[in-house]
N, C-alpha and C positions, 0 to 999 in steps of 0.2 A: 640397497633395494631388496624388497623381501621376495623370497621367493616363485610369491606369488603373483608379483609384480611381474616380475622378470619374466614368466611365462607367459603375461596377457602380452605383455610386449612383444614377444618371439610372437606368439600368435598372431599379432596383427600385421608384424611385417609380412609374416608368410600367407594371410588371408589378401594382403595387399597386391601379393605380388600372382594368385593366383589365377587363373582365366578361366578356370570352373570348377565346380562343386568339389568339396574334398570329402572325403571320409572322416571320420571321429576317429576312427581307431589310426588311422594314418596320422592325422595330428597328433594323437596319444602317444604315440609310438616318439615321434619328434620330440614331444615335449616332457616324455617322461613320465608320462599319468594316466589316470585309465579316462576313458570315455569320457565317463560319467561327468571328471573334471575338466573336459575340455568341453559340454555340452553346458556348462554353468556356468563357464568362462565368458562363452559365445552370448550367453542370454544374459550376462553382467553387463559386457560391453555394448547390447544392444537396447538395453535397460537405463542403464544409468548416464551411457555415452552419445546414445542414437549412433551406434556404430550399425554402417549396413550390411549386415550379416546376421543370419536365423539359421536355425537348426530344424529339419527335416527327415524322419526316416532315418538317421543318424549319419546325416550328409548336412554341411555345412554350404548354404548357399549365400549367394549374393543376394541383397535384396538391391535390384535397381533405380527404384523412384529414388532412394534415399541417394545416389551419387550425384543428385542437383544438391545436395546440400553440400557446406563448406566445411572440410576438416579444418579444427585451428587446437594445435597443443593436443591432438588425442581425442578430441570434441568434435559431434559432427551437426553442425548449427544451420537449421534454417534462415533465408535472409530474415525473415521478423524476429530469429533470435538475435542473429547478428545487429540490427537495425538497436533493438532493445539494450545490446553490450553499447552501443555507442551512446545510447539514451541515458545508460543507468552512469555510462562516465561522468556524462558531459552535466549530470544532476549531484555526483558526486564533487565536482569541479565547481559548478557555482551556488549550490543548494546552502545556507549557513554559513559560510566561509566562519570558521576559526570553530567552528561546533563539529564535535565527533571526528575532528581531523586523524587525532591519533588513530582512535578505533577503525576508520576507513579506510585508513592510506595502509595497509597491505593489501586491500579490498581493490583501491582503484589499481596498484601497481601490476596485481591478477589479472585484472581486465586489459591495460596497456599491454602487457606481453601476449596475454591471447590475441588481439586485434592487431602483433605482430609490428612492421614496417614503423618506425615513428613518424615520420615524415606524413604517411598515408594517413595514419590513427589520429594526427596532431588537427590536420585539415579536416578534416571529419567529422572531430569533434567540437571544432572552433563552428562548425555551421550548426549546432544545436544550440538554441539559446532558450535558456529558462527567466522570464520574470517574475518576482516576486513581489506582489502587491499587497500594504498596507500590512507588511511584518511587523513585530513591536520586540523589539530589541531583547534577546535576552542574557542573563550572565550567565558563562563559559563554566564557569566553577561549579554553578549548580545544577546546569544542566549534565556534565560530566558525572557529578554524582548521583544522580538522579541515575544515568544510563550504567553507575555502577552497583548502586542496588537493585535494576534489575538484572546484571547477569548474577550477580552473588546470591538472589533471591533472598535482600535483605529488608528490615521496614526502615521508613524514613519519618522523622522529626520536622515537619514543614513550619516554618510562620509564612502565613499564606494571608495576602490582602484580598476581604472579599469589596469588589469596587460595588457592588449595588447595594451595600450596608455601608462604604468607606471605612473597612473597619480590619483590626489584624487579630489572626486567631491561630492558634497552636493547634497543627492537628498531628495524630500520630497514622500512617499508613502503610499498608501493603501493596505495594508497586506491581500493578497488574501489563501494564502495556503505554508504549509512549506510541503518540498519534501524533501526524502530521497533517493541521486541517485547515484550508486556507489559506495556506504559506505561515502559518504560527504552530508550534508546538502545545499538544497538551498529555497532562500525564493521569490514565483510568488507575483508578485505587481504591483499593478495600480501606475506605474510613475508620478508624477503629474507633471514633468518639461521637460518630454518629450511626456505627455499629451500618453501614451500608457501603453501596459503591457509589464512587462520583467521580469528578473529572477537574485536574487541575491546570489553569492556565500556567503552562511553564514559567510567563514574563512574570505572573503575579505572586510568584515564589521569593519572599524577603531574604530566606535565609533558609537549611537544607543541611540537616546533621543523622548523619547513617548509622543506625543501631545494630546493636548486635544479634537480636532477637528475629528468626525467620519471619517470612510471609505468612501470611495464612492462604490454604492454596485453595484454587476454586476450580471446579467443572468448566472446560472450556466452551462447552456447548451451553453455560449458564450466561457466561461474560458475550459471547455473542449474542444471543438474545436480550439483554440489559440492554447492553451499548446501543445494539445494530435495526434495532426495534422500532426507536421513533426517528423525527427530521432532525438533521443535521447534529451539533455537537454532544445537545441537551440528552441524557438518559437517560434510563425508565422506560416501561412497558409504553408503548401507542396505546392513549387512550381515543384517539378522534382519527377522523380521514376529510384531509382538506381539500375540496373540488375545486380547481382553479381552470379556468377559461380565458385560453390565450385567444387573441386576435389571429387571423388568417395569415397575415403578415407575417408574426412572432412565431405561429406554428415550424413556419420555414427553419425558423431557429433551436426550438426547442422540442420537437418532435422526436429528435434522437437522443436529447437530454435527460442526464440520469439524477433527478431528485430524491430515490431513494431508491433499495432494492428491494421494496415491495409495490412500486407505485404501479400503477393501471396507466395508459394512455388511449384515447380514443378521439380519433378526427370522426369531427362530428358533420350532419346536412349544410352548414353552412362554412363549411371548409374551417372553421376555427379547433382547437384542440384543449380537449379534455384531461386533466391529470388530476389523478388521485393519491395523494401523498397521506400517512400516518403519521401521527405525531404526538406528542404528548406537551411538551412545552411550546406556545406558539413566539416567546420573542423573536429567535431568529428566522423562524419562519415569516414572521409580520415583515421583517426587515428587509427581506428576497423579495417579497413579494411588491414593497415598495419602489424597489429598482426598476421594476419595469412599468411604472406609469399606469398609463392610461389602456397599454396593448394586453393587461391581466383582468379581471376580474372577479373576485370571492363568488365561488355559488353557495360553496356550503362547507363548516355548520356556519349558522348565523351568527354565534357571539365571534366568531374570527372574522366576519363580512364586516360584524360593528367596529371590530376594535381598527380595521385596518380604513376603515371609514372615519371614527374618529380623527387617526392619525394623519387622514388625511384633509381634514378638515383645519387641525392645530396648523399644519401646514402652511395651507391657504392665507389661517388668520397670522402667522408668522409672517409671509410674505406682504398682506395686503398695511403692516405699519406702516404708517412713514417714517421711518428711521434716516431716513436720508434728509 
């Protein structure tokens, strides 16, 4: 343990044990150091650790609100962080199984030790349950390497099936950020053969060979803006804002629902609810918007009112065959 260690340690036994304010220079004195470093100690540990103690006038006080929180390991966690450690296990537990196991299992065995007691951590976590709806299977091998070029910040050699041409195409990429959307993975990448960013479905990755040549590295405030711009997976700048009008009923549902982080909502005179979603590519947007029937409907613009009217009409005429 470094030295430095050792000190916030003494420190906090002796802040634990104390029943009012101490002095800086009395601590200093104890610990060996001047003030100055017992005054940067205190605002470390209340910084990094939410430890409850603050510096005043160069007296070290208790902060009290914070003794409703729970020490664990040197940590002092609110229940919603605590709730969150149980969240982030019990996601690491059935999130992928056989994906990213290596890289996480020092991750989850961190959190088992903070959460303490196993018996208590085990019950706990067994009442978090995550399902995962309409995943599509993907391979271990290239996923794994996918998540090693990006910690190396290497580029990657993809053959990549596009399904809406049915067709396989060799691209070479700079590995920007892996996404988890829907219960499927995908991986944002600097193109280099179509000299742009886009986005790859992990499953539709054939094959996956790591080069030796770096990434090309970008603005993070550019990559957020690309990605984070339009609806759902589709990137690119929002060219359009789709008005959608839930029924009264549906409001109950989706009044608190987050379609994007720029949408607008507004409950309107006749109790139904208004959302205003940005977008630029409408497929997956058409496709949401189909799920909910008859309790949605397009106000505006009008070529997304038509297409989702078509679709709903091929529908119909789907249903109205006699195939039976």
């Amino acid at each position: 343990m470094s030295q430095k260690a050792e000190r916030k340690r003494q420190l906090q036994l002796f802040l634990k044990s104390a029943q009012r304010p101490v002095a800086l220079k009395v601590l200093a004195d104890r610990l060996n150091c001047s003030p100055r470093t017992v005054r940067r100690y205190v605002e470390e540990l209340s910084l990094q650790r939410q430890a409850p103690w603050f510096v005043d006038r160069n007296w070290v006080h208790l902060d009290r609100p914070r003794l409703q929180q729970l020490e664990l390991d040197g940590f002092w966690l609110s229940s919603q962080e605590l709730e969150s450690l149980f969240a982030l296990n019990a996601a690491l537990e059935q999130l992928s199984k056989g994906i990213l196991v290596q890289q996480l299992l020092p991750i989850k065995e961190r959190i088992l030790s903070i959460l303490g007691e196993p018996k208590v951590s085990e019950i706990l976590v067994n009442r978090i349950k995550i399902l995962e709806i309409a995943q599509r299977q993907v391979n271990d091998q290239i996923f794994n390497r996918v998540v090693q070029a990006l910690s190396e910040n290497k580029r990657l050699q993809l053959k990549y099936w596009n399904r809406k041409e049915n067709r396989l195409s060799r691209r070479t990429v700079s590995p920007l950020q892996l996404v988890r959307y829907k219960d499927n993975w995908y991986l944002d990448a600097y193109c280099h053969q179509k000299d742009a960013f886009r986005s790859f479905s992990i499953d539709a990755i054939q094959s996956c060979e790591l080069l030796t040549q770096p990434v090309i590295q970008h603005n993070q405030d550019e990559l957020k803006h690309h990605y984070e711009s339009s609806y759902g997976i589709f990137n690119g700048i929002a060219e359009q804002v789709a008005e959608l009008k839930f029924t009264p009923y549906m409001r109950r549902w989706m009044e608190n629902s987050n379609w994007h982080p720029q949408q607008s909502v507004e409950v309107l005179a006749d109790e139904s609810l208004l959302i205003k979603v940005p977008y630029r590519h409408d497929i997956e947007l058409i496709q949401d918007i189909l799920k909910f029937g008859a309790e949605v409907e397009v106000v505006a613009p009008l070529e997304l009112r038509q297409k989702v009217i078509e679709k709903l009409q091929a529908a119909l005429t789907q249903y109205s065959r006699d195939n039976f």
